[in-house]
KELUMVO-965648 format. One record per residue (C-alpha): x, y, z. Coordinates in nm, 2 decimals, decimal comma, always signed. Each point is the difference from the previous one (the first is absolute). Example, Ala and Ser with C-alpha at 12.3 -4.5 7.8 and 13.67 -1.06 7.14 Angstrom:
<guza X="+1,23" Y="-0,45" Z="+0,78"/>
<guza X="+0,14" Y="+0,34" Z="-0,07"/>
end
This chain:
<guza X="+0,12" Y="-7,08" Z="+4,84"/>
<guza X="-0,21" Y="+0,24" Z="-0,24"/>
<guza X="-0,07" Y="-0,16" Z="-0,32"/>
<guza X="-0,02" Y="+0,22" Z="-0,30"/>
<guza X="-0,32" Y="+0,03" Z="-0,26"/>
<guza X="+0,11" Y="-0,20" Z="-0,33"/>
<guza X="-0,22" Y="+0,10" Z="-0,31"/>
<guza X="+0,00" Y="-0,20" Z="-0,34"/>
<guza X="-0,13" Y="+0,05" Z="-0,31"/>
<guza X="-0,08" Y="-0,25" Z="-0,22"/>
<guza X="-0,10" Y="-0,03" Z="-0,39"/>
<guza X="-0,16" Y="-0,35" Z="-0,10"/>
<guza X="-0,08" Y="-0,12" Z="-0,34"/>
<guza X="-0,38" Y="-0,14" Z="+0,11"/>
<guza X="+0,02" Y="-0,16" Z="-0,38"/>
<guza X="+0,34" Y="-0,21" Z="+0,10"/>
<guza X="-0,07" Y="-0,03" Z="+0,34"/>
<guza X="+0,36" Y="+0,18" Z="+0,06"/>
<guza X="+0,16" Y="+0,27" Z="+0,17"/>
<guza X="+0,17" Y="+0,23" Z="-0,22"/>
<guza X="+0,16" Y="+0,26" Z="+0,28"/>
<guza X="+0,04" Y="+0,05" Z="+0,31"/>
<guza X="+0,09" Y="+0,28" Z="+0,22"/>
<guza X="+0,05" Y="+0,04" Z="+0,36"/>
<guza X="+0,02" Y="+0,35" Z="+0,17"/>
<guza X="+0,03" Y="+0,12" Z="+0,37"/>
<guza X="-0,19" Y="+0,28" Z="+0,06"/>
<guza X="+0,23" Y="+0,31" Z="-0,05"/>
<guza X="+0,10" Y="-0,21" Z="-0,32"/>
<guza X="-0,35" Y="-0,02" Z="-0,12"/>
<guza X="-0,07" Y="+0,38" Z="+0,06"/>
<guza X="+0,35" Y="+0,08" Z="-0,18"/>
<guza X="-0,16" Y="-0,24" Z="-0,29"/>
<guza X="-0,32" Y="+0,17" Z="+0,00"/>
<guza X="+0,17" Y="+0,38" Z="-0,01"/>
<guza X="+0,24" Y="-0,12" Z="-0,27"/>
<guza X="-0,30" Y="-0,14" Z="-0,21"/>
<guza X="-0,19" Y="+0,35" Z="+0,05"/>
<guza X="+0,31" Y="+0,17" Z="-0,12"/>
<guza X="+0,00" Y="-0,20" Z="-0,29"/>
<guza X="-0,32" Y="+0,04" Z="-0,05"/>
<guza X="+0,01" Y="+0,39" Z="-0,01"/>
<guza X="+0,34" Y="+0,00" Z="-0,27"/>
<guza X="-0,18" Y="-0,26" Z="-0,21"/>
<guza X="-0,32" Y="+0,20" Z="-0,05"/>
<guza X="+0,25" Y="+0,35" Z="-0,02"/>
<guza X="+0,16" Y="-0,17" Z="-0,29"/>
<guza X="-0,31" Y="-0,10" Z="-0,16"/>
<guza X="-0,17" Y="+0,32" Z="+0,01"/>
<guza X="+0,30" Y="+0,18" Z="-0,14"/>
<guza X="+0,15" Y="-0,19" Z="-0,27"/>
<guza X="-0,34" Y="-0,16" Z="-0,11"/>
<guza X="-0,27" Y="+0,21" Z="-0,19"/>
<guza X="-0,21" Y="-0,02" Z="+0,36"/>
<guza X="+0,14" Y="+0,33" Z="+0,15"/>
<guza X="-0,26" Y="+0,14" Z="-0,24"/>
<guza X="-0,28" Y="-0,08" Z="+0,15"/>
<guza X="+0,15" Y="+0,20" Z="+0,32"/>
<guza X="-0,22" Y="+0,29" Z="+0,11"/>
<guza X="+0,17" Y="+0,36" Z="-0,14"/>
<guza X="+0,27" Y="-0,19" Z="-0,20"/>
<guza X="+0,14" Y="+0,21" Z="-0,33"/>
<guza X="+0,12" Y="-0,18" Z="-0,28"/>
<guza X="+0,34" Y="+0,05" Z="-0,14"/>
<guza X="-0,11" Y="+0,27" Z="-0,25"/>
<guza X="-0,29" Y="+0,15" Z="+0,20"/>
<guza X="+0,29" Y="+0,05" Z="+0,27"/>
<guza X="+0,27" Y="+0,18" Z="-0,22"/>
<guza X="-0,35" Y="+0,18" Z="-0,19"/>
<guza X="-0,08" Y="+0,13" Z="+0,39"/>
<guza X="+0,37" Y="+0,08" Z="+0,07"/>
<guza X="+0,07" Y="+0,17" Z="-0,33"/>
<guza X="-0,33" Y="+0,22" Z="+0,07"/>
<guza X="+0,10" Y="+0,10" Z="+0,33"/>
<guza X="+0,31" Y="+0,17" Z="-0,13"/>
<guza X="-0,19" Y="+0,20" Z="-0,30"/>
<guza X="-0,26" Y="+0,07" Z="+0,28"/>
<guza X="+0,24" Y="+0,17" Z="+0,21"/>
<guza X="+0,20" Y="+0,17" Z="-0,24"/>
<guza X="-0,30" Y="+0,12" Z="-0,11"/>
<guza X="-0,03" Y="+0,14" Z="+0,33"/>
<guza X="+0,28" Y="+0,13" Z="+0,01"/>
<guza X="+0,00" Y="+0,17" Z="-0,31"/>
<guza X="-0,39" Y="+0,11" Z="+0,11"/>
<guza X="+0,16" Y="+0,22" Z="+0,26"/>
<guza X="+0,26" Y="+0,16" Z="-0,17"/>
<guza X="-0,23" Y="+0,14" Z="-0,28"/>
<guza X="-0,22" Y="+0,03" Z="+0,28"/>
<guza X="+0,26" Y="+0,26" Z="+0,14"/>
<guza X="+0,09" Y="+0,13" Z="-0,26"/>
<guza X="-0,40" Y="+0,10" Z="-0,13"/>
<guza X="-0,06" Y="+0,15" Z="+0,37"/>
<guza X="+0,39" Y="+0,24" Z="-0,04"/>
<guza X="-0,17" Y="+0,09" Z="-0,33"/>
<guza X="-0,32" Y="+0,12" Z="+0,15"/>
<guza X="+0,16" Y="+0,16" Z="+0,25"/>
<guza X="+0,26" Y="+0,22" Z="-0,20"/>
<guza X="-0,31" Y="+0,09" Z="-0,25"/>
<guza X="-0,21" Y="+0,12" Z="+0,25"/>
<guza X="-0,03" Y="+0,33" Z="-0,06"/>
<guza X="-0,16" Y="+0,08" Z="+0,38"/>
<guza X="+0,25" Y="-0,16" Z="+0,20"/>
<guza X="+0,22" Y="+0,20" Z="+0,23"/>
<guza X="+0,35" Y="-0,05" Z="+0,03"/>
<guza X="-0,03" Y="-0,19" Z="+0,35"/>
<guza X="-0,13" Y="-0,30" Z="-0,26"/>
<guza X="+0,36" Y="-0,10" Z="-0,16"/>
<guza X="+0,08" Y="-0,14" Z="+0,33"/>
<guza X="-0,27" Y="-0,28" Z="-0,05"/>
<guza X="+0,12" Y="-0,12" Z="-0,32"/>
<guza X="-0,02" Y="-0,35" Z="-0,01"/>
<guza X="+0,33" Y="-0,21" Z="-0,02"/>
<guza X="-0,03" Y="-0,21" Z="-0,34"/>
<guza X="+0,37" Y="-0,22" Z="+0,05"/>
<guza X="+0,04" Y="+0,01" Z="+0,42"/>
<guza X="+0,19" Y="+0,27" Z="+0,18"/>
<guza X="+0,30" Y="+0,14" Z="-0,05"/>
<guza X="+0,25" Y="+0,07" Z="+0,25"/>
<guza X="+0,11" Y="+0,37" Z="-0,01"/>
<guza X="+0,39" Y="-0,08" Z="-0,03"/>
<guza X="-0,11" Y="-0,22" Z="-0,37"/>
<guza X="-0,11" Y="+0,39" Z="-0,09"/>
<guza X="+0,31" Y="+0,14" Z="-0,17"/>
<guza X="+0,02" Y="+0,31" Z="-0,12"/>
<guza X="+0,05" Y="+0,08" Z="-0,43"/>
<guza X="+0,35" Y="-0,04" Z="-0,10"/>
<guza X="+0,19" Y="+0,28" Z="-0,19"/>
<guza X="-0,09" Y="-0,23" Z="-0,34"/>
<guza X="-0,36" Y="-0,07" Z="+0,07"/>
<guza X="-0,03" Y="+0,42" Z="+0,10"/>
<guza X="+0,14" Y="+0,05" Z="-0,34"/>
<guza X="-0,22" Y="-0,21" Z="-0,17"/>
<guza X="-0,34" Y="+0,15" Z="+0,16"/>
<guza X="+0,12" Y="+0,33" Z="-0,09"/>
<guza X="+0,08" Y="-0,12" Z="-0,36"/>
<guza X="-0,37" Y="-0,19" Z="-0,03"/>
<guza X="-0,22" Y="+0,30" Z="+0,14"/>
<guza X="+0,20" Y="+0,23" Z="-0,29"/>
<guza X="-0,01" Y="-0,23" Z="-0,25"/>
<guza X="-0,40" Y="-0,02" Z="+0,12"/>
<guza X="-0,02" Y="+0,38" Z="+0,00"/>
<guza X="+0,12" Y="+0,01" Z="-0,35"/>
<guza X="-0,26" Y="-0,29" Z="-0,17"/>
<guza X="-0,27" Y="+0,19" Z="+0,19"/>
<guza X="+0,09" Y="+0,39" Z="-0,09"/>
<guza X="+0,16" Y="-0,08" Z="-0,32"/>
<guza X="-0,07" Y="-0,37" Z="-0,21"/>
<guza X="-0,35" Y="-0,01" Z="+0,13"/>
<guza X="-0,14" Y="+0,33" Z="-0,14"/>
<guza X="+0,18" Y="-0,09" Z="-0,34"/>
<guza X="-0,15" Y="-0,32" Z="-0,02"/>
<guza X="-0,34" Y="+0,11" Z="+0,08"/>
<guza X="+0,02" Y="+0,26" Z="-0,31"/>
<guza X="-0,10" Y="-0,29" Z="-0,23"/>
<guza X="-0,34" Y="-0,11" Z="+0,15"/>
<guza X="-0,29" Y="+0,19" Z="+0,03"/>
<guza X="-0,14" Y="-0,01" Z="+0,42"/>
<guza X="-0,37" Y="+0,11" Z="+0,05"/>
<guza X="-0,19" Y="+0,11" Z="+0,31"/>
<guza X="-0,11" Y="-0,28" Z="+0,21"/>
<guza X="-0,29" Y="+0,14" Z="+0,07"/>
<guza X="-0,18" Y="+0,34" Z="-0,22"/>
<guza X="-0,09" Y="+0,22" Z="+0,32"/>
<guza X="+0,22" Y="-0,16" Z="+0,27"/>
<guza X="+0,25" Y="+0,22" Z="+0,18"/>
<guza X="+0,30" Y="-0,08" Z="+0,17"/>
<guza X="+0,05" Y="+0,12" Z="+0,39"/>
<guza X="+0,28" Y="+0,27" Z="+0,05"/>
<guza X="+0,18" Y="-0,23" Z="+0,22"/>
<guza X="+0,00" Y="-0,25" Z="-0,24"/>
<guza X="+0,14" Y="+0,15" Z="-0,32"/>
<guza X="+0,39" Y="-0,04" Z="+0,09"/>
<guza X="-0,05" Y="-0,34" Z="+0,21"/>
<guza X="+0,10" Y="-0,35" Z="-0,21"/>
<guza X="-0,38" Y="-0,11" Z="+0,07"/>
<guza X="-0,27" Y="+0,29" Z="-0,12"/>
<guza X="-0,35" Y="-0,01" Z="+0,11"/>
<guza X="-0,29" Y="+0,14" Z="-0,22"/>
<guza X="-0,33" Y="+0,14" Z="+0,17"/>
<guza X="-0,26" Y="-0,13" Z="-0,28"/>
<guza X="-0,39" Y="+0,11" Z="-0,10"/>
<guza X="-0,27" Y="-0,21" Z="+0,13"/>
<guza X="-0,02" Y="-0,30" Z="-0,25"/>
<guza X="+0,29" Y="+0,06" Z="-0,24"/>
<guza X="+0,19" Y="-0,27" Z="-0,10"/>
<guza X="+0,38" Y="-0,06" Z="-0,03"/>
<guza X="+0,16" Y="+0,01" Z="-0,31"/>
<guza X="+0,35" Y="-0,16" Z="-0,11"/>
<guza X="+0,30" Y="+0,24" Z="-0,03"/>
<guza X="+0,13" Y="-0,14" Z="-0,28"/>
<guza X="+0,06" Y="-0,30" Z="-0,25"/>
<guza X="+0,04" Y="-0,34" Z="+0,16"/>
<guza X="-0,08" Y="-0,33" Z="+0,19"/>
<guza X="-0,14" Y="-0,10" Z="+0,29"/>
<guza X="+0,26" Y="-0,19" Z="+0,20"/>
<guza X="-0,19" Y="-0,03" Z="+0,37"/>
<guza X="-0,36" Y="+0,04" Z="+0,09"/>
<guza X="-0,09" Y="-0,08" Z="+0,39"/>
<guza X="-0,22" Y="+0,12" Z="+0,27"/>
<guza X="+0,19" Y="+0,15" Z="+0,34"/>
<guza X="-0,24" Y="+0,03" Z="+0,30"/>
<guza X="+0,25" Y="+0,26" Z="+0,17"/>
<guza X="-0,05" Y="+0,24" Z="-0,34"/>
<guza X="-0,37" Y="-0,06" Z="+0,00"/>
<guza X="+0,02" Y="-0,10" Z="-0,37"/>
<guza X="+0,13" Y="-0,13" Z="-0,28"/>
<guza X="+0,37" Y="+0,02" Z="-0,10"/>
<guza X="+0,10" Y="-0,01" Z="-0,38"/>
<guza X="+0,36" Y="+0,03" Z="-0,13"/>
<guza X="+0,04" Y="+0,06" Z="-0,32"/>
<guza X="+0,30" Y="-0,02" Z="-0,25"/>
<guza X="+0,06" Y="+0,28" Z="-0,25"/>
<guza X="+0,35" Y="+0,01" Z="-0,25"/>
<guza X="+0,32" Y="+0,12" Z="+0,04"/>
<guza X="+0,03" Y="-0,12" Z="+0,37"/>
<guza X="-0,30" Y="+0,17" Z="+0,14"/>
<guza X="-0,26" Y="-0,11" Z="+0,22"/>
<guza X="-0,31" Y="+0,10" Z="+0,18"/>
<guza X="-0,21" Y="-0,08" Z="+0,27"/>
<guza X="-0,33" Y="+0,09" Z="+0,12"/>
<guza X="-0,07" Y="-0,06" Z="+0,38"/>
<guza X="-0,39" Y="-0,02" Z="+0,11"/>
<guza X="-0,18" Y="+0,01" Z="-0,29"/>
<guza X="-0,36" Y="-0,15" Z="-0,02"/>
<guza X="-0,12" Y="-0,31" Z="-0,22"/>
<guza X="+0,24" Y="-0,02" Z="-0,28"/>
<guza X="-0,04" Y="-0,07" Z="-0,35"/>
<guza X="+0,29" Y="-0,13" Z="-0,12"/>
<guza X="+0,19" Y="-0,37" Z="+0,10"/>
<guza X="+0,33" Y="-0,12" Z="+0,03"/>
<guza X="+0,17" Y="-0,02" Z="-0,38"/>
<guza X="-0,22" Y="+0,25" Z="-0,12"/>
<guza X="+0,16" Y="+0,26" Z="-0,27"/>
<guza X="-0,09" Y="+0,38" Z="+0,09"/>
<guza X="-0,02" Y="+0,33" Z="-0,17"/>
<guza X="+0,07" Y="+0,35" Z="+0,14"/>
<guza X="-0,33" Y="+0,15" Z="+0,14"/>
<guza X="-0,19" Y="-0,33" Z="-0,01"/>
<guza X="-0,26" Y="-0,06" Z="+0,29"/>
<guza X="+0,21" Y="-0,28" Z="+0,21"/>
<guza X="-0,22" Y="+0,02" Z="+0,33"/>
<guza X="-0,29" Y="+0,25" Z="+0,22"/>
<guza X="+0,05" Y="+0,21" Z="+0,22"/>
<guza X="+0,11" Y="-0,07" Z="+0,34"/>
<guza X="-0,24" Y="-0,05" Z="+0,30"/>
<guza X="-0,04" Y="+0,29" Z="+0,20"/>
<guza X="+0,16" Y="+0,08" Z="+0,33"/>
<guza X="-0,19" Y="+0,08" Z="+0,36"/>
<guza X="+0,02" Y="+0,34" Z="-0,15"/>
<guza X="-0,17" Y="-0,07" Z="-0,33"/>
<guza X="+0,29" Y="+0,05" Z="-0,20"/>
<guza X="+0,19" Y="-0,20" Z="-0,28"/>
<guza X="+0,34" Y="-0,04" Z="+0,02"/>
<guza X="+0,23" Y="-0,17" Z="-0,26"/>
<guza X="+0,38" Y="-0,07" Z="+0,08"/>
<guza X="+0,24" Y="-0,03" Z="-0,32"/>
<guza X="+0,34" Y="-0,07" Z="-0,03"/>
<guza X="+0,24" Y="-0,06" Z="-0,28"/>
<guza X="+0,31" Y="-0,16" Z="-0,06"/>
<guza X="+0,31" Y="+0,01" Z="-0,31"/>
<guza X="+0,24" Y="-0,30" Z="+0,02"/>
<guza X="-0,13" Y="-0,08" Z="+0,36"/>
<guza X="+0,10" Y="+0,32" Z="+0,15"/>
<guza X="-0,31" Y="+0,21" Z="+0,10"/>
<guza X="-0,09" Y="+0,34" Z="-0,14"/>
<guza X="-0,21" Y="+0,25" Z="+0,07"/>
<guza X="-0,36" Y="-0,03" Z="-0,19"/>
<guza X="-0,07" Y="+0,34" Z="+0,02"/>
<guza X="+0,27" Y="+0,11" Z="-0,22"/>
<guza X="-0,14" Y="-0,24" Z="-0,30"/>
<guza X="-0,39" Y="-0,04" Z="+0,10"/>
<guza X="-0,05" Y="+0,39" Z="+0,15"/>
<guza X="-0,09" Y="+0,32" Z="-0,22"/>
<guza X="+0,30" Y="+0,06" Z="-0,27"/>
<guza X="+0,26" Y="+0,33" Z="+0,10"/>
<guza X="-0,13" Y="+0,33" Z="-0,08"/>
<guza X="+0,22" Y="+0,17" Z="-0,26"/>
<guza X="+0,17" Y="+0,33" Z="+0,14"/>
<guza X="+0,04" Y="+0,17" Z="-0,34"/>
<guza X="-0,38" Y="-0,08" Z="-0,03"/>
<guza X="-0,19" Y="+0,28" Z="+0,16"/>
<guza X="-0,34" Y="-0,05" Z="-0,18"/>
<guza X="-0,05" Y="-0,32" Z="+0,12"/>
<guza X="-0,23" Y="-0,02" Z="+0,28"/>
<guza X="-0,13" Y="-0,31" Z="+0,00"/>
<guza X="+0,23" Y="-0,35" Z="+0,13"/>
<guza X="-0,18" Y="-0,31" Z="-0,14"/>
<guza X="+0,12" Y="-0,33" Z="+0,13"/>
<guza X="+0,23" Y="-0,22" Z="-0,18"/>
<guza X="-0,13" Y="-0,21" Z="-0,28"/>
<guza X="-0,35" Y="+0,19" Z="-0,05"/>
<guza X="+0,14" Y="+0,27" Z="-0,26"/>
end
């Protein structure tokens, strides 16, 4: 008959000269003793390390507030994002429409700033929203033909530059551009404040907006080194910036463009030569606005 493998383990007290405990085992109950103990092991030292101050000193641990500090800045950082390319989008679509040497074969490459749009979410205008487009552009017609001109009679607009002419092409168009002298620098149309002052690469200049009363307001694309900030007050005909750099041609170009009540108007009508009077015949000579 096969006789089976006994162990025992014992625990003596050498001081007493006594045993304290005893315990006997075969052998798949001593390896079911010895897994159990491992597995006690491991829960014991899991419970330590995570209810006791010890899971500190674990490599790449966070603490409470360095955890909710990380997860808190990983939300701003991609909203941020987010935000990033939509103004992103929207800067590119901007450049885009205000290049003025882009073909029409261009508008198909304007960048999507919210996602796509299905064709079928593309309604057409209602009767009402018809209505109030043609109601908008003739109320707009009428500020800009009518309210604008009476508003301007009360303030006194000078040339923004002394021998600078403005193009044909550009004497009926809502943004005028002014061929000017070598060297000449740009003068303020009239009374006011600076209100922005920035440098735009795609303008190869300086840009500077200025506020004038009764609702108007200028601005003066691609000028040189200015010499005015932000804040500051400004008279008509007072030196706000040089001239221009000049083109791969050589020449200066200045682009203007006005607005009354945020509608835009045409600068030529306020910053060109005054109308010749008809029942003047004598008159020979048409000086420009503001220099009489």
């Amino acid at each position: 008959m096969r006789q089976h493998r006994k162990y025992k383990i014992t625990v003596e007290d050498e001081t007493h000269l006594c045993e304290v405990a005893s315990y006997r085992f075969s052998r798949p109950g001593l390896l079911a003793a010895a897994a159990g103990l491992c597995v006690a092991s491991v829960v014991c030292a899991g419970a330590v390390i995570s209810l006791t101050p010890l899971r500190a000193l674990l490599p790449g641990y966070l603490k409470e507030s360095q955890r909710s500090a990380t997860e808190e800045g990983l939300l701003r950082l991609d909203s941020l994002m987010e935000a990033f390319e939509v103004n992103n989008s929207y800067i590119e679509n901007y450049l885009r429409v205000t290049d003025t040497g882009r073909v029409p074969a261009d508008s198909a490459s304007v960048t999507p700033v919210s996602g796509e749009q299905s064709s079928d979410s593309l309604l057409s205008a209602s009767v009402a929203e018809q209505l109030f487009i043609s109601q908008m552009e003739e109320r707009e017609r009428f500020n800009i033909s009518v309210l604008a001109p009476l508003a301007a009679d009360g303030i006194i607009f000078s040339p923004v530059t002394a021998d600078g002419i403005f193009t044909s092409d550009s004497r009926t168009n809502e943004e005028g551009e002014i061929i000017m002298p070598v060297d000449e620098s740009i003068q303020c149309a009239a009374d006011g404040s600076v209100i922005a002052l920035y440098h735009s690469i795609p303008d190869h200049g300086y840009v500077i907006v200025v506020q004038h009363p009764r609702g108007f307001a200028s601005s003066y694309v691609g000028v040189g080194s200015p010499l005015v900030g932000i804040g500051d007050n400004v008279n008509s005909g007072q030196i706000i910036a040089l001239a221009p750099s000049p083109d791969s041609r050589g020449t200066r170009r200045l682009r203007v463009r006005m607005w009354h009540n945020g509608l835009a108007i045409v600068p030529y009508e306020y910053l060109g030569p005054p109308q010749r009077d008809n029942n003047d015949e004598s008159e020979t000579f048409e000086a420009p606005r503001g220099r009489l």
